[in-house]
BABAKOL-466942 format. One record per residue (C-alpha): residue number from 1; x, y, z. Coordinates in steps of 0.001 Angstrom, whole numbers. Each point is the difference from the previous one (the first is absolute). Last residue first. Layout:
N
{r NUM, {X, Y, Z}}
...
//
This chain:
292
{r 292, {5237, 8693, -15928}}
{r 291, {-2215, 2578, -2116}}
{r 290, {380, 2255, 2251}}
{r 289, {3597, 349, -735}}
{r 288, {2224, -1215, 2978}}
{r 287, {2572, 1044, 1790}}
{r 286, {-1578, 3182, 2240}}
{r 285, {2584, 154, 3370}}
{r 284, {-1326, -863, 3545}}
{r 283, {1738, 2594, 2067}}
{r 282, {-2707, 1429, 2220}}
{r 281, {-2448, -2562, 937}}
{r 280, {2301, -3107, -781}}
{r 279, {2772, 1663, 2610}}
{r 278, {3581, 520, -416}}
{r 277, {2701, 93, 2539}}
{r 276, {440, -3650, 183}}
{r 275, {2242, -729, 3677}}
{r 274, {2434, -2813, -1197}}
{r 273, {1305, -2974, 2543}}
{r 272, {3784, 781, 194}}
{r 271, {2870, -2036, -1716}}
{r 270, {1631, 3422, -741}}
{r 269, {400, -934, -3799}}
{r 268, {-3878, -1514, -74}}
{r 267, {-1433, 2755, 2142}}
{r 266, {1703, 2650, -2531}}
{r 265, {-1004, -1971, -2869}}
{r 264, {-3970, 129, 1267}}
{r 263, {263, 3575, 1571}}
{r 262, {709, 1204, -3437}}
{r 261, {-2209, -1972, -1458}}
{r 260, {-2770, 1458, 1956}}
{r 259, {997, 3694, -550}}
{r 258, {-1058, -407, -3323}}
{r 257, {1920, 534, -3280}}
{r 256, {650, -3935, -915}}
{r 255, {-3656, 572, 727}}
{r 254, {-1175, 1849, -2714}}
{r 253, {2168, -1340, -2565}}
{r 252, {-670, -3435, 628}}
{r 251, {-3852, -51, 163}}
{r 250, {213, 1810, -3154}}
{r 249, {2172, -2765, -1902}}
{r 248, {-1937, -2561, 1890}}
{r 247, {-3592, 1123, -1667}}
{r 246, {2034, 341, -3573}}
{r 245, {1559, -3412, 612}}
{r 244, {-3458, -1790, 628}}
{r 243, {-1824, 1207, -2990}}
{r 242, {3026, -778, -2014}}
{r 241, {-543, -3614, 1558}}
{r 240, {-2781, -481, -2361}}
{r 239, {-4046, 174, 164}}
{r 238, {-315, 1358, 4045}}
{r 237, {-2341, -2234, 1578}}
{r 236, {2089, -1525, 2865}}
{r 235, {1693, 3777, -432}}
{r 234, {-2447, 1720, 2325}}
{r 233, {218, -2777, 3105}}
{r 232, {3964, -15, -525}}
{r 231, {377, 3668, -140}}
{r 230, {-2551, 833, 2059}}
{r 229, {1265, -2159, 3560}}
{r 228, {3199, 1178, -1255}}
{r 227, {-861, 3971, 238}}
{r 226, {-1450, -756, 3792}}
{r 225, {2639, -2049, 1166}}
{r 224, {2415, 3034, -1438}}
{r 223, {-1545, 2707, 1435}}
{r 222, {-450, -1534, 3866}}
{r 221, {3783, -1113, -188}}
{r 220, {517, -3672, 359}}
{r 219, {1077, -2186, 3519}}
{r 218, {-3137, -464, 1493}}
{r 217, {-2353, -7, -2776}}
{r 216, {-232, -3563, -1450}}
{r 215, {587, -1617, 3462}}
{r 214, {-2182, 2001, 1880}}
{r 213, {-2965, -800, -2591}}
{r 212, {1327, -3798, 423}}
{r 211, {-256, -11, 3564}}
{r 210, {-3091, 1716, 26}}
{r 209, {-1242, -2931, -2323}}
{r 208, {1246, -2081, 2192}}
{r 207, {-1957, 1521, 3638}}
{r 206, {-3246, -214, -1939}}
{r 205, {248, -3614, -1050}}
{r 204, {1263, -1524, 2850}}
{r 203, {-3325, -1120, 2016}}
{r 202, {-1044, -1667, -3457}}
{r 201, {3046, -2101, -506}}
{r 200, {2190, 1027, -2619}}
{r 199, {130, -205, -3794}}
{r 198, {2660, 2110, -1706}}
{r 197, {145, 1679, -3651}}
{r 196, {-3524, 94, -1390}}
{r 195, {-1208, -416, -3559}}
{r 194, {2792, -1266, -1257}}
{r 193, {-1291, -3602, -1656}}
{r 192, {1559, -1631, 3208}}
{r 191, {-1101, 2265, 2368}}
{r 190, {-3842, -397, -1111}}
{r 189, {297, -3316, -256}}
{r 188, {777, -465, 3304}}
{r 187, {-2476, 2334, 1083}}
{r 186, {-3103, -1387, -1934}}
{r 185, {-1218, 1305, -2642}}
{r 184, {-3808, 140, 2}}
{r 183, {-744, 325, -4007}}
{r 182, {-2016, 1408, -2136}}
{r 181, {822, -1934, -3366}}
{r 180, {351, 3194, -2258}}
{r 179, {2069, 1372, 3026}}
{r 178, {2462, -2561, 865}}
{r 177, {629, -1467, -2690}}
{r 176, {477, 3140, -2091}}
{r 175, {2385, 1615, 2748}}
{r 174, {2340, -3352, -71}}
{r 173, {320, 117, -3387}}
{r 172, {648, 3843, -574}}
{r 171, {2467, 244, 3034}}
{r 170, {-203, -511, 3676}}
{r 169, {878, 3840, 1066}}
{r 168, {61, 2206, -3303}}
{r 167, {-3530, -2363, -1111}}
{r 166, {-1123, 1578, 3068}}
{r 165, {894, 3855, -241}}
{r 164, {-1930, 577, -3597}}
{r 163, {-2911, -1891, -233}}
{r 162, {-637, 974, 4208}}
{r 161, {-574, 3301, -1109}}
{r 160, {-2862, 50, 3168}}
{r 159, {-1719, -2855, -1945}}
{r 158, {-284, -3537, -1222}}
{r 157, {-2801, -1064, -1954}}
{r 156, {-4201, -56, 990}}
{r 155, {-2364, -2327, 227}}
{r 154, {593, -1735, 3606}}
{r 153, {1680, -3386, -828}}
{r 152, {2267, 2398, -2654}}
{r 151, {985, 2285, 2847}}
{r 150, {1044, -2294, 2373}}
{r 149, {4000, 618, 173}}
{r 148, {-143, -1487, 3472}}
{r 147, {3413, 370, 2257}}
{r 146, {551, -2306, 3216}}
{r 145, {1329, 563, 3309}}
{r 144, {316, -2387, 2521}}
{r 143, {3440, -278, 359}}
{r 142, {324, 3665, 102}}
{r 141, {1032, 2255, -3013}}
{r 140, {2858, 2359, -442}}
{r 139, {-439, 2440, -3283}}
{r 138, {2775, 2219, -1186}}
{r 137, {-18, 3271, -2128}}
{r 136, {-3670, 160, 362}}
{r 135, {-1620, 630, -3900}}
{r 134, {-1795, -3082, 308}}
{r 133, {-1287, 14, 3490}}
{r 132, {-3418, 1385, -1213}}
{r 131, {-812, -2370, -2200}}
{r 130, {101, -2633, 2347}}
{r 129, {-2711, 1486, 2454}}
{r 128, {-1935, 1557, -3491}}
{r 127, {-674, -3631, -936}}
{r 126, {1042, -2132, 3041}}
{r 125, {1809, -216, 3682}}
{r 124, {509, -2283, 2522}}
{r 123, {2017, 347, 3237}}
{r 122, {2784, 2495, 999}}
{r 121, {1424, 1370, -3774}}
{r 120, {2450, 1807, 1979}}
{r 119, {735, 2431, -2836}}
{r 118, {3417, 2162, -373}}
{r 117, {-279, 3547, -2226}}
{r 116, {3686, 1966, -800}}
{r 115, {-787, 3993, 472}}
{r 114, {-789, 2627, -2375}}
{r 113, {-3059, -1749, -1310}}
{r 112, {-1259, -137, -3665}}
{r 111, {-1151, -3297, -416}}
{r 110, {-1741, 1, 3244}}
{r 109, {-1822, 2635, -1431}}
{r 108, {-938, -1866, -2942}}
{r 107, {-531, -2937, 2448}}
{r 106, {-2604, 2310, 1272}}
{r 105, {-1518, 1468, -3333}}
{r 104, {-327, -3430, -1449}}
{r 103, {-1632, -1454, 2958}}
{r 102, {-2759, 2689, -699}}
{r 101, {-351, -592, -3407}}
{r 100, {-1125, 3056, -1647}}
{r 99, {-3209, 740, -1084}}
{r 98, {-831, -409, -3907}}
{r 97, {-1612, 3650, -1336}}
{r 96, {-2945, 11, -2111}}
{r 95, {-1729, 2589, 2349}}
{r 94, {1271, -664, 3643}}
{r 93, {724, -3532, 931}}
{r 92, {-1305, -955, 3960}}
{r 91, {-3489, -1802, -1345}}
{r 90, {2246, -2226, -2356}}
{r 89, {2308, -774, 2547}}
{r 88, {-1003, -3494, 214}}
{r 87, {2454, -1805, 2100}}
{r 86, {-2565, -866, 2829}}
{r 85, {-3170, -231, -2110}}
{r 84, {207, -3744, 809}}
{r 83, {-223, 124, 3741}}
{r 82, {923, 3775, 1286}}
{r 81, {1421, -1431, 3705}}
{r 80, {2539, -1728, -2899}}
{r 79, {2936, 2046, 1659}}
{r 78, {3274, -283, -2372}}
{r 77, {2677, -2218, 335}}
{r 76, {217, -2062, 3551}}
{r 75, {2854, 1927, 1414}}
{r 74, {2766, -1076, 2485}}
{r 73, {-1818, -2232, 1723}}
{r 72, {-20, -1861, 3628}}
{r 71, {-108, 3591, 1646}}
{r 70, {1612, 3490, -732}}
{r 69, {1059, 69, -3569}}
{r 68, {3719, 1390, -673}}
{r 67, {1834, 2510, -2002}}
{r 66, {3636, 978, 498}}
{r 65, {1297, 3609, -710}}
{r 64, {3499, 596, -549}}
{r 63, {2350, 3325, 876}}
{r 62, {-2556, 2237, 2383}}
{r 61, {1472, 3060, 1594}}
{r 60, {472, 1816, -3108}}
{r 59, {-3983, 402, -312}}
{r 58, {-1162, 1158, -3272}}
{r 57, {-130, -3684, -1574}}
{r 56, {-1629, -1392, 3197}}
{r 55, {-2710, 2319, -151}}
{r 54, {-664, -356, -3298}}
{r 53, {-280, -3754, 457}}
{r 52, {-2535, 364, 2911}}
{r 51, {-2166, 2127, -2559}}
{r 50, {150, -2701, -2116}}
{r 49, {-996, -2829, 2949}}
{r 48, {-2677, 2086, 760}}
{r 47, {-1333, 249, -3408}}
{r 46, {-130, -3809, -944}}
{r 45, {-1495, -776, 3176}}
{r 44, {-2352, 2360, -412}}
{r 43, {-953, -1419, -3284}}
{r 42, {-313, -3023, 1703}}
{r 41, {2148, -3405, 778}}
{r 40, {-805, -3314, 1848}}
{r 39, {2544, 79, 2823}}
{r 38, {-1625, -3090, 1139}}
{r 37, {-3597, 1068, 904}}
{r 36, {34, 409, 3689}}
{r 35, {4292, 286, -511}}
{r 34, {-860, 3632, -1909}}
{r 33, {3186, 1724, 1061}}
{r 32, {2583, 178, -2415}}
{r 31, {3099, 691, 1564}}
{r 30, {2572, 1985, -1626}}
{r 29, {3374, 120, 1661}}
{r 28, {2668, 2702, 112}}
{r 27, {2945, -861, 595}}
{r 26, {2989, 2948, 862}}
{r 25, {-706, -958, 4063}}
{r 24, {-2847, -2430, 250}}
{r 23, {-2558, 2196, -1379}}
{r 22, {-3969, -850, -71}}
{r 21, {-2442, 950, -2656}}
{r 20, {-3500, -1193, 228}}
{r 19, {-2375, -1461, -2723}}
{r 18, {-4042, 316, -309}}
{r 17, {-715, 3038, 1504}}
{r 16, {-3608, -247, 1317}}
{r 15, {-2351, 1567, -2161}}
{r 14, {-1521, 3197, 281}}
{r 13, {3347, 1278, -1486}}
{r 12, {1527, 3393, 80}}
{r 11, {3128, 361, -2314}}
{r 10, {3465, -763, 1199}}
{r 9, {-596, -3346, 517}}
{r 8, {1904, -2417, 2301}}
{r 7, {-557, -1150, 3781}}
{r 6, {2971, 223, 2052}}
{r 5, {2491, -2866, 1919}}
{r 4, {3189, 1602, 992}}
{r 3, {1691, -3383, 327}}
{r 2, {3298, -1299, 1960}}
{r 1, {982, -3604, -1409}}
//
């Protein structure tokens, strides 16, 4: 794998950055870069790996991003350094106004990416280091991971919008158990309840998930991965199927007039690989109310 490794945060940090971004070709891959205290997550965390998002979303270079931990964890949840004030946000809120979550606003993000999202869950990984995987297209785990929905044993209840994307990944029964009893899921279990798709050893973890983000992207037009990745993730919620055909409808009609389906028959009827003309940045077309 060829890297351009760079440090990540567009604003001006006394801290250390706490991820990196690396590109192996059209991949771009998120490391989070804590190992000294597991990947535990911050609010600059949180921030850089939103900014790192936008980037990827206005850069037609880049068709998946993969996320990774760097050491023997992927992410350890939130950092306790606080003790037991560490999830009050009371001192934070601003007149009578609740905070928001800060895993919610990054798997929001997540949520709303332009391009498909693999995980190489790489090691261990709880509360807010689970959560944050949910709304990842694909997740690849190592032998040794293992996932802990902890929040009850701490106090609190599931977060980052995690009520919404997990019961949509293991189901209602499976999401219930596993959060209102706080439990360490192990791999296995974890694949076989849907969780994650592929367990591989722990020195193969990065280099699959690549795989898979090449897989996913390498033959599809740019537009059209990035309008399926929101139809299916938007319309998971949507309250009928006439949701669904309206969003389709306009996705249809927009591109059946883009250059990029003409190049895709074309390349079909010449037998030809196909050369997209169309780029997420500039020909993206508006299918969705906002209410979607």
């Amino acid at each position: 794998m060829t890297s351009d490794t760079s440090e990540v945060g567009r604003k001006s940090r006394q801290d250390q950055p706490t991820i990196t971004v690396e590109r192996d070709g059209e991949i771009a891959i998120f490391r989070l870069n804590r190992p000294d205290r597991l990947n535990a997550f911050t609010l600059q965390m949180g921030e850089e790996l939103r900014d790192a998002f936008d980037d990827t979303d206005a850069d037609d270079s880049v068709r998946a991003v993969v996320i990774t931990g760097n050491g023997r964890a992927f992410c350890a949840g939130a950092d306790l350094e606080a003790g037991g004030s560490s999830f009050d946000a009371s001192s934070a809120a601003e007149s009578d106004e609740i905070p928001a979550d800060e895993g919610g606003k990054l798997t929001l993000r997540m949520y709303a990416s332009l391009k498909p999202i693999v995980v190489a869950v790489n090691g261990p990984s709880a509360g807010v280091g689970v959560t944050m995987t949910l709304p990842a297209d694909v997740r690849i785990a190592s032998e040794d991971a293992k996932f802990g929905f902890v929040f009850a044993a701490r106090g609190l209840v599931p977060e980052a919008a995690s009520s919404w994307f997990l019961p949509r990944l293991v189901g209602l029964p499976t999401a219930l158990q596993w959060t209102i009893g706080a439990k360490m899921v192990q791999a296995e279990e974890a694949l076989e309840r849907g969780l994650i798709q592929q367990i591989v050893p722990k020195d193969q973890v990065l280099d699959a998930a690549i795989a898979v983000a090449r897989e996913m992207t390498a033959n599809s037009a740019p537009v059209s991965a990035a309008l399926t990745r929101q139809l299916l993730w938007r319309m998971a919620g949507a309250p009928s199927p006439l949701e669904a055909h309206h969003a389709d409808s306009k996705a249809i009609f927009y591109r059946g007039q883009s250059g990029d389906v003409y190049e895709g028959v074309m390349s079909f009827l010449e037998k030809r690989p196909a050369t997209y003309p169309n780029t997420v940045s500039q020909d993206l077309p508006e299918i969705f109310d906002e209410r979607s």
